[in-house]
N, CA, C and O atoms as a CHARMM CRD file, in Angstrom:
* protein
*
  344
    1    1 UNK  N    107.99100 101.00800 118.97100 PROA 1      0.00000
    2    1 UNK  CA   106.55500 100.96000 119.20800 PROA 1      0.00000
    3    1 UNK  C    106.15100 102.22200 119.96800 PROA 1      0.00000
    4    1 UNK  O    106.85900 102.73500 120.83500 PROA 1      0.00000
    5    2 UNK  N    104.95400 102.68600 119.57600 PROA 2      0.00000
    6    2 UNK  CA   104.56900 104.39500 119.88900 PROA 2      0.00000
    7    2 UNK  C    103.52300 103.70900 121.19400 PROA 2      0.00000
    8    2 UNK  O    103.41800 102.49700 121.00000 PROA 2      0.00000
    9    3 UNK  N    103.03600 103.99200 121.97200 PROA 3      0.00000
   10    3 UNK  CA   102.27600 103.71000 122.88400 PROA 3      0.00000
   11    3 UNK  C    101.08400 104.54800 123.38900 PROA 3      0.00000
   12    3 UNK  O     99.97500 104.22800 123.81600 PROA 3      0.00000
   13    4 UNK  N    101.80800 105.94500 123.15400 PROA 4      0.00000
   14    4 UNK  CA   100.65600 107.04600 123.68500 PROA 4      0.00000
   15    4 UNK  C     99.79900 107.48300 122.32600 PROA 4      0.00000
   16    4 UNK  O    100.16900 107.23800 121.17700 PROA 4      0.00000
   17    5 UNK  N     98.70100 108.11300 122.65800 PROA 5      0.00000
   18    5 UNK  CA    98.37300 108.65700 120.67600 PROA 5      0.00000
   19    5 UNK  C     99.40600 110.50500 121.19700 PROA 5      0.00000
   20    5 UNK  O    100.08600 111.10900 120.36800 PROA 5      0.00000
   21    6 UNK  N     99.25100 110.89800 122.39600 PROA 6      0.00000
   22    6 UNK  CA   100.33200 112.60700 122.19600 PROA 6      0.00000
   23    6 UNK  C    101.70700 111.95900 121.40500 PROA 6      0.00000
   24    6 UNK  O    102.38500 112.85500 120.90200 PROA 6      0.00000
   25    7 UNK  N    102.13600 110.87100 121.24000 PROA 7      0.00000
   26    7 UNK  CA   103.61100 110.27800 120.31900 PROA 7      0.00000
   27    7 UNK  C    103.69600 110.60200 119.26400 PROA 7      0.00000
   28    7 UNK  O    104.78200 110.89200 118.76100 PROA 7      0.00000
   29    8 UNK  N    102.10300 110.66200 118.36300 PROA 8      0.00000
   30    8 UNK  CA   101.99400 110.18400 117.51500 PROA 8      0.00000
   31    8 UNK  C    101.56100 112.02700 116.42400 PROA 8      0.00000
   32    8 UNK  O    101.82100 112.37200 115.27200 PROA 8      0.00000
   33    9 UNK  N    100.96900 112.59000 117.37200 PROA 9      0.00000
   34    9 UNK  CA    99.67900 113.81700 117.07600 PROA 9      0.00000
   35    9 UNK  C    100.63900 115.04500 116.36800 PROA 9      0.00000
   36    9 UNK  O    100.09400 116.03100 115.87100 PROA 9      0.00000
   37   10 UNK  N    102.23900 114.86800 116.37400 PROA 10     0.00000
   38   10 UNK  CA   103.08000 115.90800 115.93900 PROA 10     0.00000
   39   10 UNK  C    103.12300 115.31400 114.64200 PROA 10     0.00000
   40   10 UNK  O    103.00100 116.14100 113.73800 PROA 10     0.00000
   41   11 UNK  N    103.25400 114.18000 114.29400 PROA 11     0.00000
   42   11 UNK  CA   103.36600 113.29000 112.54800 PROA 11     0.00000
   43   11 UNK  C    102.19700 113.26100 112.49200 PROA 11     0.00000
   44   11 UNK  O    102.13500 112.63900 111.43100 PROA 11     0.00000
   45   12 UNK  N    101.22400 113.41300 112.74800 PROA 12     0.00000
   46   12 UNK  CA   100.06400 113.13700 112.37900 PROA 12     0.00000
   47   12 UNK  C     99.88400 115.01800 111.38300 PROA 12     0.00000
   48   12 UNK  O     99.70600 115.26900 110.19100 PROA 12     0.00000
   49   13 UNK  N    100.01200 115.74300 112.35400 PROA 13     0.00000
   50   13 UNK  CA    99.96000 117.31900 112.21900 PROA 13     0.00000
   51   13 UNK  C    100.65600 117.57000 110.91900 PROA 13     0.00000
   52   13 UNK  O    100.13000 117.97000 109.88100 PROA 13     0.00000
   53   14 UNK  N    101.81400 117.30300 111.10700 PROA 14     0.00000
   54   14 UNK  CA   103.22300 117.62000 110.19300 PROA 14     0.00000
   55   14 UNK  C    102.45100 117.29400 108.64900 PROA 14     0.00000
   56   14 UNK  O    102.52600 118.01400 107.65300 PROA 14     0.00000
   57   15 UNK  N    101.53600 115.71800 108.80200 PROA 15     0.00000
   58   15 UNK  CA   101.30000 115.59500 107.44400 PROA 15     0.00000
   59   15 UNK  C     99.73400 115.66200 106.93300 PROA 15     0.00000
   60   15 UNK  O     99.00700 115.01100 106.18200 PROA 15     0.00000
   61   16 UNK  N     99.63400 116.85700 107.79900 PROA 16     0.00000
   62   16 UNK  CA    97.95400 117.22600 107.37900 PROA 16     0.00000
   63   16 UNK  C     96.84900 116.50900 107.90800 PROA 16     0.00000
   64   16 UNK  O     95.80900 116.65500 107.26600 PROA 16     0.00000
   65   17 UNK  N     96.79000 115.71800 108.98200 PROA 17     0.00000
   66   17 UNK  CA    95.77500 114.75400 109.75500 PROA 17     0.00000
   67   17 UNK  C     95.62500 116.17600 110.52500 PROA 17     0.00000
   68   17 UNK  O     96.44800 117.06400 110.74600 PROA 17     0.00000
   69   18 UNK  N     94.29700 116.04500 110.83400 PROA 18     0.00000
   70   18 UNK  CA    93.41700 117.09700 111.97200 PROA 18     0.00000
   71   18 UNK  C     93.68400 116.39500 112.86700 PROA 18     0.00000
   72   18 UNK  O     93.72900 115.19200 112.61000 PROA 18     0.00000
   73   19 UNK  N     93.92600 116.77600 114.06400 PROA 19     0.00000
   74   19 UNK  CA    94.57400 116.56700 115.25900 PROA 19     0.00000
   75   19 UNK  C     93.44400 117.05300 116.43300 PROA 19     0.00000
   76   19 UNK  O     93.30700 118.17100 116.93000 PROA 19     0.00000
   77   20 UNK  N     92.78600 115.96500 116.66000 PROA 20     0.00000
   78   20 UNK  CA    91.97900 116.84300 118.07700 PROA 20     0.00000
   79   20 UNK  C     92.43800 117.46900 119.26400 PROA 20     0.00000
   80   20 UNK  O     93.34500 116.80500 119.76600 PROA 20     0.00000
   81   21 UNK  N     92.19900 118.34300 119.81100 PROA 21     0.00000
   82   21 UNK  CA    92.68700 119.21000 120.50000 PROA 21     0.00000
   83   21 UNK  C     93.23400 118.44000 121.93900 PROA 21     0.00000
   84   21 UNK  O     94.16000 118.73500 122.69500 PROA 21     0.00000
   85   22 UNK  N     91.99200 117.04400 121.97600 PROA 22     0.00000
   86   22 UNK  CA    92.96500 116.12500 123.11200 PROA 22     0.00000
   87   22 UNK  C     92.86200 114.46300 122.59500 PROA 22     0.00000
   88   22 UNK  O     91.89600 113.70400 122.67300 PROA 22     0.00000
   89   23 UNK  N     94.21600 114.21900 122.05200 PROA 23     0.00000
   90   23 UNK  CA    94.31500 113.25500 121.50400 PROA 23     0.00000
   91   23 UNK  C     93.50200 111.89700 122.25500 PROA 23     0.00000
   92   23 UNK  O     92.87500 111.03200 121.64400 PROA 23     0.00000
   93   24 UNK  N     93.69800 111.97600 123.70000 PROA 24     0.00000
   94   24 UNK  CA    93.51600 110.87000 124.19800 PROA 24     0.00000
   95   24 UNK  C     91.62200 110.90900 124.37500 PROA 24     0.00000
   96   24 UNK  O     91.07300 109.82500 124.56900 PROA 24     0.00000
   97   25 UNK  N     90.86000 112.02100 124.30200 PROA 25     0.00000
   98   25 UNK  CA    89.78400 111.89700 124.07000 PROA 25     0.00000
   99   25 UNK  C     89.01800 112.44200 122.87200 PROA 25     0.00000
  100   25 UNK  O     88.62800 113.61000 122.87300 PROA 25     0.00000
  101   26 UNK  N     88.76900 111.52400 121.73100 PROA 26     0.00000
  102   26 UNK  CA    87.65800 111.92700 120.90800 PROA 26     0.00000
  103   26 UNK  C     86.65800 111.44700 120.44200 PROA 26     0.00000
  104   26 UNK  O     86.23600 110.44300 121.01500 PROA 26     0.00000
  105   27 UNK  N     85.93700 111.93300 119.30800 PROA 27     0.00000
  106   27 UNK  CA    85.30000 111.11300 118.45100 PROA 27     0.00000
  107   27 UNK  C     85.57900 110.74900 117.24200 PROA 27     0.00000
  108   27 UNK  O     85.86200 111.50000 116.30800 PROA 27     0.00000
  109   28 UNK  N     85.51100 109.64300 117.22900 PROA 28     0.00000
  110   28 UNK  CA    86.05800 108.59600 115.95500 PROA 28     0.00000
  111   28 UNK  C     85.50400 108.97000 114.64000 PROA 28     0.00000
  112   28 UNK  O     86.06400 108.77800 113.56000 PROA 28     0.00000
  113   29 UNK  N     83.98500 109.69700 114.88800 PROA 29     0.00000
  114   29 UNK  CA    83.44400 109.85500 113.46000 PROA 29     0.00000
  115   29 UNK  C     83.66900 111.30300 113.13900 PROA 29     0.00000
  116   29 UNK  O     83.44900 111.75600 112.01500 PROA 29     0.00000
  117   30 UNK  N     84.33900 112.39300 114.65700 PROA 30     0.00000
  118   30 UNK  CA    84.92700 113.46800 113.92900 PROA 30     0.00000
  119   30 UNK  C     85.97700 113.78300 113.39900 PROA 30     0.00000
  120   30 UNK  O     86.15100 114.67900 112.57300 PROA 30     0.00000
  121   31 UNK  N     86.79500 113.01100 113.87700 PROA 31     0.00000
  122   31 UNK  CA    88.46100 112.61000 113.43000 PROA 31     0.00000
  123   31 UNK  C     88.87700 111.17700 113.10500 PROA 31     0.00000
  124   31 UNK  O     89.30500 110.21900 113.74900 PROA 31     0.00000
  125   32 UNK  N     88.50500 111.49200 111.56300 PROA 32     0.00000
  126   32 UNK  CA    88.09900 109.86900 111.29200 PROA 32     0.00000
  127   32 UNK  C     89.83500 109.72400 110.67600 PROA 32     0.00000
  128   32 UNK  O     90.22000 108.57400 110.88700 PROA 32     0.00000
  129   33 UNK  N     90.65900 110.37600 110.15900 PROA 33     0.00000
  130   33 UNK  CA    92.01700 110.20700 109.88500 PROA 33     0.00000
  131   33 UNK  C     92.55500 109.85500 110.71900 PROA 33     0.00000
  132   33 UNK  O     93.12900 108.76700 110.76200 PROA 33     0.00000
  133   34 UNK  N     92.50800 110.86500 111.80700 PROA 34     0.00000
  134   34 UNK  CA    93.54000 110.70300 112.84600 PROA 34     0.00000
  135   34 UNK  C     93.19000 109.23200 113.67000 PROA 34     0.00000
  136   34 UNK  O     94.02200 108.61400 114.33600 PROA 34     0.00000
  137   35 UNK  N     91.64900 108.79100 113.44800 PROA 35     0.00000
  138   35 UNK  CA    91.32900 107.69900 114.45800 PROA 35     0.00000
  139   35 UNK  C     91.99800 106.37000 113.97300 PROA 35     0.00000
  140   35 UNK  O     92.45800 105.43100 114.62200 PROA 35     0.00000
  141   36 UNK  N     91.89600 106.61400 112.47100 PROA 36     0.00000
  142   36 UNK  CA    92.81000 105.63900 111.77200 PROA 36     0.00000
  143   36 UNK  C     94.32300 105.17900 111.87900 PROA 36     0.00000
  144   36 UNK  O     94.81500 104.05900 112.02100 PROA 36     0.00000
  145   37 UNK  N     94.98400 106.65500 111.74100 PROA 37     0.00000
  146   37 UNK  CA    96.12400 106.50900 111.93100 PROA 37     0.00000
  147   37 UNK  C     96.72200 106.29200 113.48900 PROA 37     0.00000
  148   37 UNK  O     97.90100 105.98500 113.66400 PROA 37     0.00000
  149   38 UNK  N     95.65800 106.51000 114.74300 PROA 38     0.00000
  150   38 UNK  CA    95.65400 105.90900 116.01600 PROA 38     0.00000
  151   38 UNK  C     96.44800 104.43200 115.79300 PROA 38     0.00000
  152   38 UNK  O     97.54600 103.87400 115.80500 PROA 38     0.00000
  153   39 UNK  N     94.53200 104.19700 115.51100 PROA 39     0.00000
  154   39 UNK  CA    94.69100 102.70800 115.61300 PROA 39     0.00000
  155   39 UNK  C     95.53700 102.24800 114.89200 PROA 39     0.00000
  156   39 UNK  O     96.03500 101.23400 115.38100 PROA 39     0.00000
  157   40 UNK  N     96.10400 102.64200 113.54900 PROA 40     0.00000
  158   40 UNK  CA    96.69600 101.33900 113.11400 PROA 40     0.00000
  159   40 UNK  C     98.51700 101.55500 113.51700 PROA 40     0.00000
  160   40 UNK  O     99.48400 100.86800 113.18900 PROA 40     0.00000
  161   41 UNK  N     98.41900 102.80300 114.34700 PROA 41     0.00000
  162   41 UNK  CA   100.14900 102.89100 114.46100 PROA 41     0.00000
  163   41 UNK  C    100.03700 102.47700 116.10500 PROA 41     0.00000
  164   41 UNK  O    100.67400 101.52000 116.54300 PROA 41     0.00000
  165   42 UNK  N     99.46400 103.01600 116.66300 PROA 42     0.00000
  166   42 UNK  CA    99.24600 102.49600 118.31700 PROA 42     0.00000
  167   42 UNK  C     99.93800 100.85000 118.23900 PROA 42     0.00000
  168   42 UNK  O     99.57000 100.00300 117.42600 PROA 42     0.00000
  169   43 UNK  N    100.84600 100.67900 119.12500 PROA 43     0.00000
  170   43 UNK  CA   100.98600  99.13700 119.75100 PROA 43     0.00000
  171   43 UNK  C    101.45700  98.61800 118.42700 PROA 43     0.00000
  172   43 UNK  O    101.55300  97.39100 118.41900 PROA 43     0.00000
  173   44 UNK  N    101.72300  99.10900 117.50100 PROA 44     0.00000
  174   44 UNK  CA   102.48200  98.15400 116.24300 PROA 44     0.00000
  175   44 UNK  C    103.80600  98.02800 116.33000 PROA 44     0.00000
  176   44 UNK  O    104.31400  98.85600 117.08600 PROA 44     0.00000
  177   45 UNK  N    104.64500  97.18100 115.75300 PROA 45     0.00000
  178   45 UNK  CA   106.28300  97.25500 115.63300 PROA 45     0.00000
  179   45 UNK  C    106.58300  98.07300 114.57600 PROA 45     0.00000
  180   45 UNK  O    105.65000  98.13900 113.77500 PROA 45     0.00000
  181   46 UNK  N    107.70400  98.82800 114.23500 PROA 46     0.00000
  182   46 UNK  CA   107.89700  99.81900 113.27400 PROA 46     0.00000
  183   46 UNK  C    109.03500  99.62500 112.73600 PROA 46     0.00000
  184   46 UNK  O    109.95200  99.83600 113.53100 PROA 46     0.00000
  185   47 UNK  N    109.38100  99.29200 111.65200 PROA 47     0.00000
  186   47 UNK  CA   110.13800  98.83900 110.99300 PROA 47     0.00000
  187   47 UNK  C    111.61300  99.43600 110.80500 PROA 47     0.00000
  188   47 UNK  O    112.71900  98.96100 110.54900 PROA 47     0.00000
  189   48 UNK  N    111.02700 100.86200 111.08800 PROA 48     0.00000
  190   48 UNK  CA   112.17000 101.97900 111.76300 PROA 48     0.00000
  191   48 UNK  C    111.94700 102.48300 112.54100 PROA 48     0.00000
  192   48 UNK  O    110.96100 102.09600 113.16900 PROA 48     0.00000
  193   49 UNK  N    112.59300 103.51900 112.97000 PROA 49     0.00000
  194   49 UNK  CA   112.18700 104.26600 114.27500 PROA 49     0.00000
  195   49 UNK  C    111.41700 105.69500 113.50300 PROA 49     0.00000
  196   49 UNK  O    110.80400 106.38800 114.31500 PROA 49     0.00000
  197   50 UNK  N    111.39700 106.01500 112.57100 PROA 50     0.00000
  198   50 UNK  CA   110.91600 107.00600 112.31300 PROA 50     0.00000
  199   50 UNK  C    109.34200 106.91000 110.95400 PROA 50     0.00000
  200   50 UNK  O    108.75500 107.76900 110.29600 PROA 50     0.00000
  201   51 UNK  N    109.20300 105.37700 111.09000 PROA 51     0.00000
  202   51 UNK  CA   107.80600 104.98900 110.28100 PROA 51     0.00000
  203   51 UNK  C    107.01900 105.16300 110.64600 PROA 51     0.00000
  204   51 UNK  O    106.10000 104.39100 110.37100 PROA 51     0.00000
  205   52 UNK  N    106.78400 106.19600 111.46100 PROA 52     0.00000
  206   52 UNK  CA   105.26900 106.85500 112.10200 PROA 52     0.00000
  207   52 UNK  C    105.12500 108.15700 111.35300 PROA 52     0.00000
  208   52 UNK  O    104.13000 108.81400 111.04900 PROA 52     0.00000
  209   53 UNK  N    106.56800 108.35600 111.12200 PROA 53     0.00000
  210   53 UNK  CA   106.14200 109.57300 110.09900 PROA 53     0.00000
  211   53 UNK  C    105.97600 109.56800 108.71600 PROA 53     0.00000
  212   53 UNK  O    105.53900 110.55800 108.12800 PROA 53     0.00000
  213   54 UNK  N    106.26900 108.60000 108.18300 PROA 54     0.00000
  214   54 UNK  CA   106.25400 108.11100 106.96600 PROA 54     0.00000
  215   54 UNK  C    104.88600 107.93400 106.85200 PROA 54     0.00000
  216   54 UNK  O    104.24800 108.82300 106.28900 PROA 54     0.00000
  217   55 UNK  N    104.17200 106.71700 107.38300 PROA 55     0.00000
  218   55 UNK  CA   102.76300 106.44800 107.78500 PROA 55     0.00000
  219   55 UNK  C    101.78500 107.51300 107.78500 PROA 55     0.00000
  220   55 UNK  O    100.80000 107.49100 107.04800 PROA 55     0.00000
  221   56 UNK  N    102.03300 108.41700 108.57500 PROA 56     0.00000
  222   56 UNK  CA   101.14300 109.45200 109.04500 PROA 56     0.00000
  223   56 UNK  C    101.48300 110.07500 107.72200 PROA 56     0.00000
  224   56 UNK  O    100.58600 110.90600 107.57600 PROA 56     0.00000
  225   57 UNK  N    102.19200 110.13600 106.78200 PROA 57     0.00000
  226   57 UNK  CA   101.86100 110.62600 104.99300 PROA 57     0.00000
  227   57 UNK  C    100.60400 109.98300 104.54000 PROA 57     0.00000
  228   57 UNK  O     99.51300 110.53600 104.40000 PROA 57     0.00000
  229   58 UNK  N    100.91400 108.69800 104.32300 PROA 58     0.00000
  230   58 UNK  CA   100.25600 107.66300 103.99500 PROA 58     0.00000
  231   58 UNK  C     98.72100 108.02100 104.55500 PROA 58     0.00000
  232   58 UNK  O     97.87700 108.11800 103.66500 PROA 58     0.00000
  233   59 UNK  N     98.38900 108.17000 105.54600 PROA 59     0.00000
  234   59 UNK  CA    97.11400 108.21300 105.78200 PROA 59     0.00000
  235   59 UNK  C     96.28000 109.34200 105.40800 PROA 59     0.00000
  236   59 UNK  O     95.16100 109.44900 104.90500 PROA 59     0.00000
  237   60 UNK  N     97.48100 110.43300 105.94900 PROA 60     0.00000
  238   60 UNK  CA    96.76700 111.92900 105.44500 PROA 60     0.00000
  239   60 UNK  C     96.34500 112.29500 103.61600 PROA 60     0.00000
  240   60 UNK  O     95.88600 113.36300 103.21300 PROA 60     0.00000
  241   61 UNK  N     96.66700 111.05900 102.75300 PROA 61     0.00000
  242   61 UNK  CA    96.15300 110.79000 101.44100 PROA 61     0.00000
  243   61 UNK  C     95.24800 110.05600 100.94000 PROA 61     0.00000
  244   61 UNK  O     95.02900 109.86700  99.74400 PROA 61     0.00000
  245   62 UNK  N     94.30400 109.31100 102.50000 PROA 62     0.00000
  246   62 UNK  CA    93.37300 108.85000 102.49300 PROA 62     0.00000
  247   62 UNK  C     92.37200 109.98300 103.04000 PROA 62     0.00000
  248   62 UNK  O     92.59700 110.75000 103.97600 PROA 62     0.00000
  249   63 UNK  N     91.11000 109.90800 102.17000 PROA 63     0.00000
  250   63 UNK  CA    90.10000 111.04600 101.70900 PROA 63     0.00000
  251   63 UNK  C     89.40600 110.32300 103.75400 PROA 63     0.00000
  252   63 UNK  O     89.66700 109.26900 104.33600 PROA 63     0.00000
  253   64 UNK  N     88.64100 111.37000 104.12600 PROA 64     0.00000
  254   64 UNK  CA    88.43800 110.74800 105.29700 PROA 64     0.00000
  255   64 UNK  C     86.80000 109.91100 105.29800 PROA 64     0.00000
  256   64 UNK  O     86.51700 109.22900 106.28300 PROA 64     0.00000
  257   65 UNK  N     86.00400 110.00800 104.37300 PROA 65     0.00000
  258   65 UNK  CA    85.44600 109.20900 104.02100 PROA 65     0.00000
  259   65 UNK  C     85.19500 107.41800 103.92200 PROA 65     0.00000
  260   65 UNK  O     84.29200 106.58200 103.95500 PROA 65     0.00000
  261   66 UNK  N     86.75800 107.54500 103.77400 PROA 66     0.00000
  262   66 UNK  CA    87.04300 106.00000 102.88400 PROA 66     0.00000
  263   66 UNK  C     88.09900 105.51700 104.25100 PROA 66     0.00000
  264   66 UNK  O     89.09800 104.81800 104.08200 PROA 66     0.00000
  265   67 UNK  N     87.60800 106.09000 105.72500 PROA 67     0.00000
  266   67 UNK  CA    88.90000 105.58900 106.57500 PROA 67     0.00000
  267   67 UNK  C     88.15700 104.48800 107.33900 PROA 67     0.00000
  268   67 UNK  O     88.78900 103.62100 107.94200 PROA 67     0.00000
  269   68 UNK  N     86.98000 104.51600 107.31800 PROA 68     0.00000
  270   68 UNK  CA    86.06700 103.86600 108.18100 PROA 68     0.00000
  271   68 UNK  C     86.16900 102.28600 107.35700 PROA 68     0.00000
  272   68 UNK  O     85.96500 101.23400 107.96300 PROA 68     0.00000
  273   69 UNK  N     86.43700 102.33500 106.22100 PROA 69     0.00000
  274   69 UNK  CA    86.23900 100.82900 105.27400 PROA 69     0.00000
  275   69 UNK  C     87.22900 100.56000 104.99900 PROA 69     0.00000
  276   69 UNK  O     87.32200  99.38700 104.63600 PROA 69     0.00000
  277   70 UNK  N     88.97900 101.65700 104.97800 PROA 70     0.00000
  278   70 UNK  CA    89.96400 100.66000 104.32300 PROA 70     0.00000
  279   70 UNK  C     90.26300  99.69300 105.00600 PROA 70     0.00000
  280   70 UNK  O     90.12800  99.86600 106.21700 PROA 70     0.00000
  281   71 UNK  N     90.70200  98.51500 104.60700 PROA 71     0.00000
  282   71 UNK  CA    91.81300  97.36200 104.81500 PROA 71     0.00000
  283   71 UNK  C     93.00000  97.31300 104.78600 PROA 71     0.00000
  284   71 UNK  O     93.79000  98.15600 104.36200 PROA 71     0.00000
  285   72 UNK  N     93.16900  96.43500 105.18400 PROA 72     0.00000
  286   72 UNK  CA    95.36600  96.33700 106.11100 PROA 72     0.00000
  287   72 UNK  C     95.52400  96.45300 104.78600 PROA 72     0.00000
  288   72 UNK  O     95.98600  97.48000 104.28800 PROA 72     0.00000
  289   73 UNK  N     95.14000  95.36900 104.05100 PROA 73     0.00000
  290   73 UNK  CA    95.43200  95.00600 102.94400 PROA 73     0.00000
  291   73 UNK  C     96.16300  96.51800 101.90100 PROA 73     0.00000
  292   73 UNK  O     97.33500  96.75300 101.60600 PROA 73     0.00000
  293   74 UNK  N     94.82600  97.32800 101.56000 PROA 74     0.00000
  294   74 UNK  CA    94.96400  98.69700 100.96800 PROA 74     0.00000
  295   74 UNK  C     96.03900  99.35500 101.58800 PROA 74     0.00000
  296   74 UNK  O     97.06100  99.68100 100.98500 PROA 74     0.00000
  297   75 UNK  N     95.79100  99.59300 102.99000 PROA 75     0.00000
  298   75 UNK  CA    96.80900 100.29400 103.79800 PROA 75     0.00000
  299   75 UNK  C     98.09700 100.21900 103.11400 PROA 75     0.00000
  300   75 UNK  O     98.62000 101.03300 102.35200 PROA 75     0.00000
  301   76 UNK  N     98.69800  98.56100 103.72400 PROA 76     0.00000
  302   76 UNK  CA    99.83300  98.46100 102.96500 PROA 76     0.00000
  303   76 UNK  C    100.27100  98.38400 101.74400 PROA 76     0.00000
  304   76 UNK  O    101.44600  98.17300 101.44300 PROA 76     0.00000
  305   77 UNK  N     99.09200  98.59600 100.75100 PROA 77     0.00000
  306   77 UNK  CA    99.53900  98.64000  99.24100 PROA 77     0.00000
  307   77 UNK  C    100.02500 100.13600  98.83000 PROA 77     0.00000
  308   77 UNK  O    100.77000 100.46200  97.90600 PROA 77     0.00000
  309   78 UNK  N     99.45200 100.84800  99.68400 PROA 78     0.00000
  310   78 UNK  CA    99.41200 102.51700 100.00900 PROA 78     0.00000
  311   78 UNK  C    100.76600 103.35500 100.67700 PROA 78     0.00000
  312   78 UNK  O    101.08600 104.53100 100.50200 PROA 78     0.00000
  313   79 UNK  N    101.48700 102.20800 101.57400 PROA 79     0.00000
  314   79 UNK  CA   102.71500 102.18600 101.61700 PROA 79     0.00000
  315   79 UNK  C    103.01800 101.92000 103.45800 PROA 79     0.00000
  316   79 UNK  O    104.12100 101.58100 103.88900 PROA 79     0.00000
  317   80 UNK  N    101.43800 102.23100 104.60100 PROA 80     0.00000
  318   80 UNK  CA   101.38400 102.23600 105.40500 PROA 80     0.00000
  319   80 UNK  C    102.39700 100.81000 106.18700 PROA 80     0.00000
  320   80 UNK  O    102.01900  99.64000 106.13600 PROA 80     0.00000
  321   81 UNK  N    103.86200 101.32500 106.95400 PROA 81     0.00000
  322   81 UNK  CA   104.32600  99.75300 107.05800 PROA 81     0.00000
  323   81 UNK  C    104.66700  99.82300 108.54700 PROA 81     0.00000
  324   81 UNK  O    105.16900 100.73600 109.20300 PROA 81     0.00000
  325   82 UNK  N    104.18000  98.38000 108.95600 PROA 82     0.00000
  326   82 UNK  CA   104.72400  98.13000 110.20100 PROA 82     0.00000
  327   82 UNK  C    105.14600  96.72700 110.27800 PROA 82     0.00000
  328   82 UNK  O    105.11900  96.05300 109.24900 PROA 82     0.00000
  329   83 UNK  N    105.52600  96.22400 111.37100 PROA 83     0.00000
  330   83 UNK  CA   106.60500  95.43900 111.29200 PROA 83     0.00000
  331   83 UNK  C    107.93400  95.30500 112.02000 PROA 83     0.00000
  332   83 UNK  O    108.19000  96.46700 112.33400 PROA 83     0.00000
  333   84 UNK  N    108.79400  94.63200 112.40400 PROA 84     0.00000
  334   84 UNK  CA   109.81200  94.46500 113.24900 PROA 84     0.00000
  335   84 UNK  C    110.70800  95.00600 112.14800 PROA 84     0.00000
  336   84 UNK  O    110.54600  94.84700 110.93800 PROA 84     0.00000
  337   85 UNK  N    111.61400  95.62700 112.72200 PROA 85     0.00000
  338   85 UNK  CA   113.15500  96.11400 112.41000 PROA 85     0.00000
  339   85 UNK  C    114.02000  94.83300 111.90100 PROA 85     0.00000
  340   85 UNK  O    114.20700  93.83000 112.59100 PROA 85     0.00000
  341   86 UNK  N    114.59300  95.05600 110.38500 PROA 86     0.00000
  342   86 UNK  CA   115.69300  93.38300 110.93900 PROA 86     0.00000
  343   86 UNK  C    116.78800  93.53500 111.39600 PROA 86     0.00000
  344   86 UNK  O    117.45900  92.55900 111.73100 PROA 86     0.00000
């Protein structure tokens, strides 16, 4: 589990998410990828230890338009996974 969003802002980078210059303060409707991929990796279980980077693919192929309306649902059809380790 990632806790900080600075955990997160190097996979976010790596896979083309705009990265605000201070993760821990922005705006949601200017960094609408990265706000996504915040929230939905922040405080989740990760199925590996390295599915934040996988994820942070996953999102950076969502148009940033369409980040404000997707669903878990889409997310995870998209490949976004979280979840406990077995």
């Amino acid at each position: 589990m990632i806790i900080f969003p600075e955990l997160i802002a190097d996979a976010a980078k790596e896979a083309g998410i705009p990265v605000p210059p201070n993760p821990e303060r922005y705006h949601k409707t200017k960094w609408p990828q990265f706000h996504l991929f915040l929230c939905a990796q922040l405080g989740a279980p990760m199925p590996a230890p390295t599915s934040h980077w996988d994820n942070a693919k996953v999102i950076a192929k969502i148009k940033p338009e369409q980040c404000q309306t997707i669903t878990w649902k889409n997310l995870k059809r998209r490949g976004f996974a979280i979840g406990y380790s077995k």
